[in-house]
C-alpha positions as CSV (number, residue, x, y, z in Angstrom):
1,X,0.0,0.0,0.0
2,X,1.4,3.6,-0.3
3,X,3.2,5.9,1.7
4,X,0.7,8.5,1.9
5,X,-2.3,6.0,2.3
6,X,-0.3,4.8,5.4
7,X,0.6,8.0,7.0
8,X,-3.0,9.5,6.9
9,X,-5.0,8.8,10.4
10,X,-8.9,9.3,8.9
11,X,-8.9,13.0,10.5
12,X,-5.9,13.9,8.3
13,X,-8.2,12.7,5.5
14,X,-11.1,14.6,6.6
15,X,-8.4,17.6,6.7
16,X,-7.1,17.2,3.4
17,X,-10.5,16.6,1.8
18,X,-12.0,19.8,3.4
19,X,-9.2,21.8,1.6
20,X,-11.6,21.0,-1.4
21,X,-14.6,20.4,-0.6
22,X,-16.9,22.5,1.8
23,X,-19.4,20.9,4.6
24,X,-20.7,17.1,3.7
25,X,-18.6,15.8,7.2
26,X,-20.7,12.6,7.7
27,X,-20.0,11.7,3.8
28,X,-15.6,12.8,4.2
29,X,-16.0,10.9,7.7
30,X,-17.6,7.5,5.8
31,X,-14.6,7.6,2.8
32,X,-12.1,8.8,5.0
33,X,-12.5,5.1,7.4
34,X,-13.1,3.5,4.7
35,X,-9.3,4.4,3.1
36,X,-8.0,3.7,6.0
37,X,-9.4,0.4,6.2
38,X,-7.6,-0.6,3.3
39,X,-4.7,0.1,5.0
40,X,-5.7,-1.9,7.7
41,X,-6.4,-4.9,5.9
42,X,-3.0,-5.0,4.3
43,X,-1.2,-5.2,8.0
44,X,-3.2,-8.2,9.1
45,X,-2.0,-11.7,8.5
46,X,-2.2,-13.5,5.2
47,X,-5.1,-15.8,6.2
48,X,-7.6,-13.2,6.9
49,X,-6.2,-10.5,4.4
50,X,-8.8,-12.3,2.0
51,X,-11.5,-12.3,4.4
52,X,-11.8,-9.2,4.8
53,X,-13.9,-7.1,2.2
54,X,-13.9,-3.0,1.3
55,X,-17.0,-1.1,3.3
56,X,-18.3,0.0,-0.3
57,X,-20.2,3.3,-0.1
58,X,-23.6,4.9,-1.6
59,X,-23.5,8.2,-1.3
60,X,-27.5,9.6,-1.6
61,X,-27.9,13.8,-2.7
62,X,-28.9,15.9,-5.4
63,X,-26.5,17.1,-8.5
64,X,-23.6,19.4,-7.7
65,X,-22.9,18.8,-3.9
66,X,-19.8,17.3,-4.3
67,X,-20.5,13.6,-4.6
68,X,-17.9,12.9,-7.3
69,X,-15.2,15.3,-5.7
70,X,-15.0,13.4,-2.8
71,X,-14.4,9.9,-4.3
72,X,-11.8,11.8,-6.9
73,X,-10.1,13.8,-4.4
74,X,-10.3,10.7,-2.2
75,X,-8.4,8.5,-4.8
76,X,-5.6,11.5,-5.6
77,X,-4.7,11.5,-2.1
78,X,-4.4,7.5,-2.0
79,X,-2.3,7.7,-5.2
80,X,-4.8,4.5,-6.3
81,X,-5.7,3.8,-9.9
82,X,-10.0,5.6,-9.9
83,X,-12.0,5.1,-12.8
84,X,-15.8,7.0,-12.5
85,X,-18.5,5.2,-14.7
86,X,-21.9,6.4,-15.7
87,X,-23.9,3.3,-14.2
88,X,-26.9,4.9,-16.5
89,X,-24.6,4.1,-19.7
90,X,-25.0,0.1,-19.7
91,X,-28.8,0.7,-19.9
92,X,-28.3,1.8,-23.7
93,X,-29.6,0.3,-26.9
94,X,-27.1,-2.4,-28.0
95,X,-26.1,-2.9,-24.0
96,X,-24.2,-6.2,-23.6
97,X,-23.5,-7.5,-20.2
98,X,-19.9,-8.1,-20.7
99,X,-19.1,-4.1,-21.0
100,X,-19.7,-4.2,-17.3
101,X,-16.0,-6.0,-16.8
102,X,-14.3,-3.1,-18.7
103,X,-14.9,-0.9,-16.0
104,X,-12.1,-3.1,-14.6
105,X,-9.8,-3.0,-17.7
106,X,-9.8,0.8,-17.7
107,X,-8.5,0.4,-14.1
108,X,-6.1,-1.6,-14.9
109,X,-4.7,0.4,-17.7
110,X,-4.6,3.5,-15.6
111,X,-3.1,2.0,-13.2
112,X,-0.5,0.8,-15.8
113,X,-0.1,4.2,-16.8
114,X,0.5,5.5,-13.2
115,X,2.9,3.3,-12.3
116,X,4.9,3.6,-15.2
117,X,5.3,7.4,-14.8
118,X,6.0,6.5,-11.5
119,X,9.2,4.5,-12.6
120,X,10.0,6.8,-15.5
121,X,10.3,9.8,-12.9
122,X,12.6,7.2,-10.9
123,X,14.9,6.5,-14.0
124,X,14.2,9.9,-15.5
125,X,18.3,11.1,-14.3
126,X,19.9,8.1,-15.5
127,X,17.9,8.2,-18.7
128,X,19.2,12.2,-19.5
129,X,23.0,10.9,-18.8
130,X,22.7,8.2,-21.8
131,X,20.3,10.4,-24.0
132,X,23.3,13.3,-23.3
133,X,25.7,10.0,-24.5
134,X,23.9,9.5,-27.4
135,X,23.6,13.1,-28.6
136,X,27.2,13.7,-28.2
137,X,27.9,10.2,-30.2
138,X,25.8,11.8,-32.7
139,X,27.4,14.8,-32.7
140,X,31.0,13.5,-32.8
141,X,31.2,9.5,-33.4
142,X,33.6,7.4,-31.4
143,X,36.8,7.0,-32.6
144,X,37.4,3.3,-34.5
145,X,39.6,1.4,-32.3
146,X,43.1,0.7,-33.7
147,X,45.1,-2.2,-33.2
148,X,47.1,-2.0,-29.4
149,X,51.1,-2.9,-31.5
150,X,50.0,-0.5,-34.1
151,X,53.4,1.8,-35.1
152,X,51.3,4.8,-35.0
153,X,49.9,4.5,-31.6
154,X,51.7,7.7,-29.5
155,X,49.1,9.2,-32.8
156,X,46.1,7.6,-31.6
157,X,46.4,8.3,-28.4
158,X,47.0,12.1,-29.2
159,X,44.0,11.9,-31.7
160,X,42.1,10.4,-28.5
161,X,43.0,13.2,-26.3
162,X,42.0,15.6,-28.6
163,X,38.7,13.6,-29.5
164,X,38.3,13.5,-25.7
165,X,38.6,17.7,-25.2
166,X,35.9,18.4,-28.4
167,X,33.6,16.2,-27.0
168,X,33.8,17.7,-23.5
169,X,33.3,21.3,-25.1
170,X,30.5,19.9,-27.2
171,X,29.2,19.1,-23.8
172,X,29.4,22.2,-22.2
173,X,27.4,23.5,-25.5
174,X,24.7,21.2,-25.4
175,X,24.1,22.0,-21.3
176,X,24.0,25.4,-21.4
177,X,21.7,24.9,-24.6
178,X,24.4,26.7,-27.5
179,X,23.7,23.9,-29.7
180,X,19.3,24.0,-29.8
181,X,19.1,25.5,-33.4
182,X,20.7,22.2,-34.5
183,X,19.5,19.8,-36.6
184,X,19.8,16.0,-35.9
185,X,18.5,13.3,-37.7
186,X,17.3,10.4,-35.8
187,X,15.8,6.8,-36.5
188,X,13.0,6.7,-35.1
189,X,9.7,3.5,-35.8
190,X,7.1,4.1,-37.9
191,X,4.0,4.4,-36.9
192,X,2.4,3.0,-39.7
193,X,0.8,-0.2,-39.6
194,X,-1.1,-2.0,-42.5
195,X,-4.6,-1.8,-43.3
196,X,-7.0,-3.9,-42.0
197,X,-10.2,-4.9,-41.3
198,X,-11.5,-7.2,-38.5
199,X,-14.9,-8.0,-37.9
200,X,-15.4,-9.0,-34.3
201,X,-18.5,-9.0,-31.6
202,X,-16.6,-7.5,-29.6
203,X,-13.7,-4.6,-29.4
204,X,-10.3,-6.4,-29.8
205,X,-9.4,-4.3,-26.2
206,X,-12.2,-5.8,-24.9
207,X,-10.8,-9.6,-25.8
208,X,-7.5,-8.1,-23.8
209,X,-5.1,-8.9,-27.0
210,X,-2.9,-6.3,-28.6
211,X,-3.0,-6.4,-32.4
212,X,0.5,-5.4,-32.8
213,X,1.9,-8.0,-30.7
214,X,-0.4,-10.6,-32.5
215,X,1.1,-9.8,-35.9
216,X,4.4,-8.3,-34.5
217,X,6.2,-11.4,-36.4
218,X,4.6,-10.8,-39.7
219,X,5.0,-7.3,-40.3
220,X,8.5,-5.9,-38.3
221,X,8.3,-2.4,-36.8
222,X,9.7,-0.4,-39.8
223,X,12.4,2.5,-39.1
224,X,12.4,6.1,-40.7
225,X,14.7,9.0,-40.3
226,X,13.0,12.1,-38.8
227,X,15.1,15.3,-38.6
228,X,14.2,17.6,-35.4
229,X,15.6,20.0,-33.4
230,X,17.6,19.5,-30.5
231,X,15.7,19.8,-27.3
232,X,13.2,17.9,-29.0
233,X,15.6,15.3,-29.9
234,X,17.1,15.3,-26.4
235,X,13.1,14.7,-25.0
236,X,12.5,11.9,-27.3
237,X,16.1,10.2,-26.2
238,X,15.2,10.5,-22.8
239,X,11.8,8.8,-23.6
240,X,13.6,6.0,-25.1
241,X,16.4,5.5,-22.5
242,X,13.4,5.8,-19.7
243,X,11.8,3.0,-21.9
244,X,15.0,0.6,-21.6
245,X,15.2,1.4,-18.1
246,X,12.1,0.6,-17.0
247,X,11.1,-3.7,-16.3
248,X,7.0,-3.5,-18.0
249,X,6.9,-6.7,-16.2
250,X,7.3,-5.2,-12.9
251,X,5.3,-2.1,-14.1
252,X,2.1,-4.6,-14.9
253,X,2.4,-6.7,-11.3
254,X,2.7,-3.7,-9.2
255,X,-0.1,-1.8,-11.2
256,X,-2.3,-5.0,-11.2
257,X,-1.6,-5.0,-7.2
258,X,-3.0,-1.8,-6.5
259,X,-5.9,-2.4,-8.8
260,X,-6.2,-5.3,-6.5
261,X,-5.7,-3.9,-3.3
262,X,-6.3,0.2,-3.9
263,X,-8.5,0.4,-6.8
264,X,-11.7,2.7,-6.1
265,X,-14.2,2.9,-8.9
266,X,-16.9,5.5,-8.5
267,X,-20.3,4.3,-10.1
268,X,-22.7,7.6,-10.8
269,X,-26.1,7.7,-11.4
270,X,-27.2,4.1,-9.5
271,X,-30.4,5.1,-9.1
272,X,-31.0,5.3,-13.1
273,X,-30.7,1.1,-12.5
274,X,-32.4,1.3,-9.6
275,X,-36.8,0.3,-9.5
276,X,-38.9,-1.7,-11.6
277,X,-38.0,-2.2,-15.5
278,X,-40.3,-0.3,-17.7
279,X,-40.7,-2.8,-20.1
280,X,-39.7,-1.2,-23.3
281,X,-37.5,1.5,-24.5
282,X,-34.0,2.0,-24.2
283,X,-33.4,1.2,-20.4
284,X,-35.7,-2.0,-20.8
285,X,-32.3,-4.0,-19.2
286,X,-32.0,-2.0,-15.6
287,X,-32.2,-5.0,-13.3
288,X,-30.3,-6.5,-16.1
289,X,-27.7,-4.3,-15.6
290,X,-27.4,-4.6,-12.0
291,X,-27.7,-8.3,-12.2
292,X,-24.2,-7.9,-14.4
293,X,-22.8,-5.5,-12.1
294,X,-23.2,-8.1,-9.2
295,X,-20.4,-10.5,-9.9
296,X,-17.9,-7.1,-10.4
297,X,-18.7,-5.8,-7.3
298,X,-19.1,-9.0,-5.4
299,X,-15.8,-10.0,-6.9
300,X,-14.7,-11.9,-9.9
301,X,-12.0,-12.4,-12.2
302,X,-12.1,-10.3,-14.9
303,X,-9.4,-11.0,-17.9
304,X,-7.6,-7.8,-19.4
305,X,-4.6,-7.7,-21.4
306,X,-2.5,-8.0,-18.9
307,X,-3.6,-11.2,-16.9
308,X,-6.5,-12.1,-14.6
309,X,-7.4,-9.3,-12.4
310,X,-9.6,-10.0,-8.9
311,X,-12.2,-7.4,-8.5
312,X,-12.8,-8.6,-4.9
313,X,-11.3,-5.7,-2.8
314,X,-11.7,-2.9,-5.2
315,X,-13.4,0.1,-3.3
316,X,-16.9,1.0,-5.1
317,X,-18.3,4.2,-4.6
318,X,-21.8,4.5,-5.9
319,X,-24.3,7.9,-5.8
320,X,-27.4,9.2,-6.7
321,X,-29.9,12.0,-6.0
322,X,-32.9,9.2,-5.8
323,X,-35.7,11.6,-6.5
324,X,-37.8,8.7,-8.1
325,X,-35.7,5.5,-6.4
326,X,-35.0,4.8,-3.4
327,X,-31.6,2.5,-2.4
328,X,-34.1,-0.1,-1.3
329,X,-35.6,-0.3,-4.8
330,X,-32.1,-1.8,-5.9
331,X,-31.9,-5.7,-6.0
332,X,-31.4,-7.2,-2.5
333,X,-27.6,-8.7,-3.5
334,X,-26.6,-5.0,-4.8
335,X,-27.9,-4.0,-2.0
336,X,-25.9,-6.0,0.3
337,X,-22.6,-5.3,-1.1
338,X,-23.4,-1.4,-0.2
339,X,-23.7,-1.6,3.3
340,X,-22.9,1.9,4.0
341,X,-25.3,4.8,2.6
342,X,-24.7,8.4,3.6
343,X,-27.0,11.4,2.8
344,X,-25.7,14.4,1.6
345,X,-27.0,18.3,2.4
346,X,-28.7,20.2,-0.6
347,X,-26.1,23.4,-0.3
348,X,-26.8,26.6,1.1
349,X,-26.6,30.3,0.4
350,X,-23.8,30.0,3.2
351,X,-22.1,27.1,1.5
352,X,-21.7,28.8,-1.5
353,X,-20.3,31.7,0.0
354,X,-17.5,29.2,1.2
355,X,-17.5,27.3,-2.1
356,X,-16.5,30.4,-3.5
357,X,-13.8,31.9,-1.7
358,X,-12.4,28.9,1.2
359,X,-11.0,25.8,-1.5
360,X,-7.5,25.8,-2.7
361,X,-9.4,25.7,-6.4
362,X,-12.4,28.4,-5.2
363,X,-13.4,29.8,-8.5
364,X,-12.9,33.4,-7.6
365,X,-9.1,32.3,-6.9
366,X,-9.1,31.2,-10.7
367,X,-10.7,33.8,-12.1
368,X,-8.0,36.2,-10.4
369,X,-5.1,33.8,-11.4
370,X,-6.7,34.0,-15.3
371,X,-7.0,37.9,-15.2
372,X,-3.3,38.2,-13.9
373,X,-2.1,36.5,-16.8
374,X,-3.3,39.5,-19.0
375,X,-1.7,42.1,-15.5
376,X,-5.2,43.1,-14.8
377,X,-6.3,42.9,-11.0
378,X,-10.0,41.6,-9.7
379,X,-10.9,41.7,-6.7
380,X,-14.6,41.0,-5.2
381,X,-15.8,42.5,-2.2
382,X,-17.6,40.5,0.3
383,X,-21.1,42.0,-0.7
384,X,-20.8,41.2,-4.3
385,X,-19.3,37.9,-3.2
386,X,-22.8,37.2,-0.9
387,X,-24.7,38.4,-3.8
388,X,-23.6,36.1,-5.8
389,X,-23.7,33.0,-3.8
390,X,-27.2,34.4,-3.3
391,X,-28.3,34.6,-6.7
392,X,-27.1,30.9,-7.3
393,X,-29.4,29.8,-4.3
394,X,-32.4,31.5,-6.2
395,X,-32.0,30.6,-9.3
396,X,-31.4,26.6,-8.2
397,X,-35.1,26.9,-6.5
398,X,-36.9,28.4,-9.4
399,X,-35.0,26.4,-12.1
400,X,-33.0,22.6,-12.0
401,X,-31.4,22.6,-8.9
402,X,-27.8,21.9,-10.0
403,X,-25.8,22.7,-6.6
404,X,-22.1,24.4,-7.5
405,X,-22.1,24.0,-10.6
406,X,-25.0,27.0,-10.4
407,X,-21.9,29.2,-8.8
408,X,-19.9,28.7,-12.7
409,X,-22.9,29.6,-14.7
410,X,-23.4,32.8,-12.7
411,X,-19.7,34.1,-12.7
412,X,-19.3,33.3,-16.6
413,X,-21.8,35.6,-17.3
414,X,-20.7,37.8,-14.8
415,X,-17.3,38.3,-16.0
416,X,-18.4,37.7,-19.6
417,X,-17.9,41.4,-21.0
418,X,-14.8,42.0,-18.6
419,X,-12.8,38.4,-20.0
420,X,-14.2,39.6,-23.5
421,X,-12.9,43.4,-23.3
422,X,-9.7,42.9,-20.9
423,X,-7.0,42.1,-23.6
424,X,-7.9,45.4,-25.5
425,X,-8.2,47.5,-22.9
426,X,-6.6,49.6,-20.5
427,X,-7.8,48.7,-17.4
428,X,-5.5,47.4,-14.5
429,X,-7.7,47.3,-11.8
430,X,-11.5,45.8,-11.9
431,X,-13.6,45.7,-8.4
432,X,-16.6,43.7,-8.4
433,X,-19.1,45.2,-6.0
434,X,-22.8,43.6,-5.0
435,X,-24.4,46.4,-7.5
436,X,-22.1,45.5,-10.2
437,X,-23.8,41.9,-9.9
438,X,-27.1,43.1,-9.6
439,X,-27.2,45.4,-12.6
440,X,-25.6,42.8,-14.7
441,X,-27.7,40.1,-13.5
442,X,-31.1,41.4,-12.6
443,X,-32.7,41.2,-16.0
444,X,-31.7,37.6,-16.4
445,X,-32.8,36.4,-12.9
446,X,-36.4,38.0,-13.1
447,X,-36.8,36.8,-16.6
448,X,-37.7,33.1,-15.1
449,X,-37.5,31.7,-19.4
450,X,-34.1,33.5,-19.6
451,X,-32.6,32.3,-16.4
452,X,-33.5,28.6,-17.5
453,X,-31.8,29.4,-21.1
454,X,-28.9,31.4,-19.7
455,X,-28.5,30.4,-16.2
């Protein structure tokens, strides 16, 4: 398990996750115990480890409240592979059950990907040392080796020495970045690869093969010659040392045991499988889908192209707003295998004020950090800030309730004209007051038809 996940008591998590994501404690209390769990499970002995299943997690409240920031943020600060899934999406025309087992092979191949950054940060100095080799071999090849009893050979050596100094001062060139105009012409593979067709029921990703390895034998990787600058040389040297450097087999077990072990997927929208099946249209298969859903989150083998992968301790997530279901109208297994439900609060004026101005990524701090780009200051006073988390409360009860996400409607078109005008003008300095967000939104908000269009 990692570091982090190790060192993080569940009131450090809490901590962390209200850097985020304001209010919700009971739901940040629920994930936070249930990370640590994980941890837990890995220290106890062998026999057990397997016993002992993840406390998956329904969370229950409306759009916008931050049910999908918690899970995400939740996974970040694990450093464990997270995949979110529209549950709603295997109720489609066409649905087939087996798509439900790639919501494990998309873990697995993120989890792939994570680990091998992971190691290519770890090589990532050895691998600029031989791409800095391979530049300078470039730029001045070796010298051919002589024979040792050759007559000539107080000349070789001084033809070594002096080989020796130019290839130090091409080094000094290439560090301090004298030589970057240069041109270098490196083999690099094609990417081409024939033409063809193949007519399958299924993706080849989702039969877990790899066409290029399948046919590898039969049609070679070709080579070309591609001229490019230097640093971009350099970068794509280090890429290919980092490559060499770096075991895949060792890559693929450690990412398949965190998938294993860590792996949280977040399922959105359950209730759109939850209740009775209409009969026809498109989501005719709902208790079909959750039937197919079972075995994943029970725990099964699901094969990917890396190997066999055992869904049994991967953390699932689930949430809904259940306006028309209720948890209960889920099957009785699903239901089982979600023994802990939390209800989240429907946000208020309050919380938006927060939402607005306490997270490390509050979208007032953004909107500053864009306008400084162009040297152009905003500031909001705490009026206009009240205003608007007003305005977003009002609008959510006349129109859809849509939680934050109400707050970026209202400062886009806010800020519209300002953002639109600010490269051309003048202006240093813009203060948004609560009469400034009035005049520019008052129209909009007592025009109920335009607030549903606009807002």
């Amino acid at each position: 398990m990692d570091k982090i996940d190790q060192e993080l008591t569940p009131k450090q998590i809490v901590q962390e996750l209200d850097k985020y994501i304001i209010g919700q404690d009971n739901a940040k209390k629920s994930v936070a115990i249930a990370l640590r769990n994980r941890w837990r499970r890995q220290q106890v002995a062998d026999e057990l480890r397997e016993e002992i299943m993840p406390n998956n997690i329904i969370l229950i409240g409306p759009t916008g409240v931050g049910k999908t920031e918690i899970a995400r943020r939740l996974a970040r600060l694990a450093n464990a592979p997270f995949v979110k899934v529209e549950a709603s999406k295997f109720t489609e025309v066409g649905y087939v059950g087996r798509d439900v087992e790639s919501i494990i092979r998309d873990l697995v191949d993120l989890a792939v990907s994570m680990v091998r950054s992971q190691k290519t940060a770890q090589v990532e100095e050895k691998a600029a040392e031989l791409a800095e080799e391979r530049l300078l071999d470039i730029l001045l090849p070796p010298i051919a080796k002589g024979d040792e009893h050759d007559t000539k050979k107080v000349e070789t050596d001084e033809l070594k020495a002096k080989w020796n100094r130019t290839r130090e001062k091409l080094r000094d060139q290439l560090r301090s970045g004298q030589l970057n105009e240069r041109t270098l012409e490196l083999e690099v593979p094609s990417e081409n690869f024939p033409m063809m067709q193949i007519v399958s029921p299924m993706g080849i990703e989702e039969m877990g093969l790899n066409i290029q390895d399948l046919l590898g034998p039969m049609f070679p990787k070709k080579i070309k010659k591609r001229k490019m600058k230097m640093p971009d040389a350099r970068r794509y040297l280090i890429q290919e040392e980092s490559q060499k450097l770096i075991d895949m087999e060792e890559v693929i077990r450690e990412a398949i045991q965190r998938v294993e072990n860590s792996g949280i997927v977040f399922l959105d929208e359950i209730d759109k499988i939850a209740g009775e099946d209409s009969g026809h249209g498109p989501d005719v298969s709902r208790e079909g889908v959750q039937r197919d859903l079972l075995p994943v989150v029970e725990g099964t083998n699901v094969l990917t192209k890396y190997g066999m992968v055992k869904s049994d301790h991967v953390l699932f997530i689930a949430s809904g707003a259940f306006h028309a279901a209720k948890p209960s109208d889920l099957i009785p297994e699903l239901q089982g295998r979600f023994p802990i439900r939390v209800e989240l609060d429907s946000l208020t004026t309050e919380d938006f004020v927060r939402i607005l101005t306490e997270p490390e990524n509050a979208l007032i701090k953004q909107y500053t950090a864009l306008l400084s780009t162009e040297d152009v200051k905003i500031d909001f006073t705490k009026e206009a800030i009240v205003q608007i988390a007003q305005t977003a409360s009002d609008v959510n009860e006349k129109a859809e309730n849509i939680g934050a996400r109400r707050l970026h409607t209202i400062l886009t078109t806010l800020l519209e004209d300002i953002l639109f005008e600010v490269p051309d003008s003048k202006i240093k300095k813009i203060t948004i007051t609560d009469k400034k967000v009035q005049d520019t939104l008052k129209d909009i908000v007592e025009d109920e038809d335009l607030s549903r269009y606009i807002l």
